[in-house]
C-alpha positions as CSV (number, residue, x, y, z in Angstrom):
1,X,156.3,26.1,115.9
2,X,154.2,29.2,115.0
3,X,153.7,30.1,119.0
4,X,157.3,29.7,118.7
5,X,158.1,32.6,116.0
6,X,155.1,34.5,116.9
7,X,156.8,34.9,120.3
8,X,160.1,35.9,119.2
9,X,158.2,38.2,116.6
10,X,157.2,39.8,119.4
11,X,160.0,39.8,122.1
12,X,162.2,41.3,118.7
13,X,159.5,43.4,118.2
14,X,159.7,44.9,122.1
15,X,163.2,45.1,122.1
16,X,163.5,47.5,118.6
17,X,160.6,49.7,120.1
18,X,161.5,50.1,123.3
19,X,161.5,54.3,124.9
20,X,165.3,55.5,125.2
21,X,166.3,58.8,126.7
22,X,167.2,61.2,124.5
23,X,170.8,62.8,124.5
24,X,170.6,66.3,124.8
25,X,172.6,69.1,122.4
26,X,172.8,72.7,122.2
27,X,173.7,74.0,118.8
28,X,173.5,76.8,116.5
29,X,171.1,76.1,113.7
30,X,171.8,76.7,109.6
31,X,169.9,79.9,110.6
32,X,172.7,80.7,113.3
33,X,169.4,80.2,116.5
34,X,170.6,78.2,119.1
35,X,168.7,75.1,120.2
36,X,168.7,72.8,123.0
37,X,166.8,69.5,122.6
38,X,166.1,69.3,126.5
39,X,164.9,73.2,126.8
40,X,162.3,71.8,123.9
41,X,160.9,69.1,125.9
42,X,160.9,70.6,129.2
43,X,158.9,72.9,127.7
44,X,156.4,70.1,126.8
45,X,157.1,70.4,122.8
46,X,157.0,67.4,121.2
47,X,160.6,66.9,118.9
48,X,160.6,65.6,115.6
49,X,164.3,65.1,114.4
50,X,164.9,63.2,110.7
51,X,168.4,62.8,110.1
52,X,168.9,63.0,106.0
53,X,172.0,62.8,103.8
54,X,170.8,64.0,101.6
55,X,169.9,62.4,99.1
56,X,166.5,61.5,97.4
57,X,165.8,58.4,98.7
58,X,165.4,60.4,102.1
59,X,162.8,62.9,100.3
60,X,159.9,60.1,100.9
61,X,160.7,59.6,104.6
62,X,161.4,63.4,105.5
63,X,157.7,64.3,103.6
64,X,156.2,61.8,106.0
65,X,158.0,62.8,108.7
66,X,156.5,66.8,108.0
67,X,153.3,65.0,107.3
68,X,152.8,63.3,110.2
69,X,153.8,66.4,112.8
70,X,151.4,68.6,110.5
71,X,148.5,66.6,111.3
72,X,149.6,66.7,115.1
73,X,149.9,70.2,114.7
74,X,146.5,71.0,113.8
75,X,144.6,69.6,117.0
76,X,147.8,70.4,119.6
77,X,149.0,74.1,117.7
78,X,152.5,75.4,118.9
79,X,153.1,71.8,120.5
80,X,155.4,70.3,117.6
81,X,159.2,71.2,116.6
82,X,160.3,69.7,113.3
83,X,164.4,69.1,112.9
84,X,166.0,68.1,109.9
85,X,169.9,67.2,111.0
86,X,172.4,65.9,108.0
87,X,173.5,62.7,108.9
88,X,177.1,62.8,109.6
89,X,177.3,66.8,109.7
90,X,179.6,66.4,106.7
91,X,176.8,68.3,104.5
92,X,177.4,72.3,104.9
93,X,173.9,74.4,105.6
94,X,174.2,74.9,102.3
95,X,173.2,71.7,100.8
96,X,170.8,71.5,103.8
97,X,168.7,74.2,102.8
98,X,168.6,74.0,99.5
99,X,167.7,70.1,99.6
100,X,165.1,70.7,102.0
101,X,163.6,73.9,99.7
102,X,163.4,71.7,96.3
103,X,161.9,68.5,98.1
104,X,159.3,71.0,99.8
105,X,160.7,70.6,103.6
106,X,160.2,73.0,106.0
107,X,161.2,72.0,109.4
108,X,161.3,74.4,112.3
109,X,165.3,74.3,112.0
110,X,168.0,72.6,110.0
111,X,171.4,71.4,111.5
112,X,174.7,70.0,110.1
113,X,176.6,69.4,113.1
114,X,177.9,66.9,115.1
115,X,176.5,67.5,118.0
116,X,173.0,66.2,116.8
117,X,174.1,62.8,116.7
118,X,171.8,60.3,115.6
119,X,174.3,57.1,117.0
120,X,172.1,57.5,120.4
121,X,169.4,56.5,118.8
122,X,170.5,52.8,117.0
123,X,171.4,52.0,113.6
124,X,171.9,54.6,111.0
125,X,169.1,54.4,108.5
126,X,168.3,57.0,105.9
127,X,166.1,59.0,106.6
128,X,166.2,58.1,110.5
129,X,163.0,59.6,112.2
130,X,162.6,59.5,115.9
131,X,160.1,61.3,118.1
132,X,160.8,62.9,121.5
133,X,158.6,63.7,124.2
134,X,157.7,64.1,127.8
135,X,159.6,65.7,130.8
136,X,161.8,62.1,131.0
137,X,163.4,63.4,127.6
138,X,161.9,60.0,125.8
């Protein structure tokens, strides 16, 4: 019986962390620069997008999230973009930047549109966190 769950701990496991493509977007930012997610990795940058509401239970996750690419920063400089996107883009820049300044966030750009959509990437969670890399957009 424990083979048993251990094996479907891991097959579950597998499927959850298994590499999709990324979907590409080209948007204006809340700083009015344009960005395009694939331009980013083709230039080999790595892509860290958190999608927030915001709200503060998303502080904790988007502080990790600046954590973590800090740390990658130091040993692979000029290799890491950090996105914040609001959830449902139905957040103006407004309340992006402002949420982002009191909690101490400081991603390379903030978005609240619709075209960053976080639905290609599985269940909506707040904060969602996913990492993009490589020249196969994963």
């Amino acid at each position: 019986m424990k083979k048993l769950i251990l094996s479907l701990s891991l097959v579950c496991f597998a499927a959850l962390t298994n590499a999709q493509t990324a979907v590409n977007f080209n948007t204006n930012d809340c700083a009015s620069l344009n960005h395009d997610l694939f331009t980013e990795l083709d230039a080999g940058k790595i892509v860290v997008l958190t999608w927030v509401m915001p709200c503060s239970a998303c502080v904790n996750g988007a502080l990790a999230a600046q954590a973590a690419s800090q740390s990658f920063s130091v040993s692979n400089p000029g290799m890491v973009v950090t996105y914040v996107a609001d959830d449902y883009a139905n957040s103006n820049c407004a309340t992006i930047n402002n949420w982002c300044a009191s909690n101490g966030i400081n991603p390379t750009a903030k978005f609240s549109s619709t075209v960053v959509s976080m639905s290609a990437y599985g269940t909506a969670g707040m904060p969602k966190v996913i990492v993009l890399g490589g020249a196969n957009h994963t």
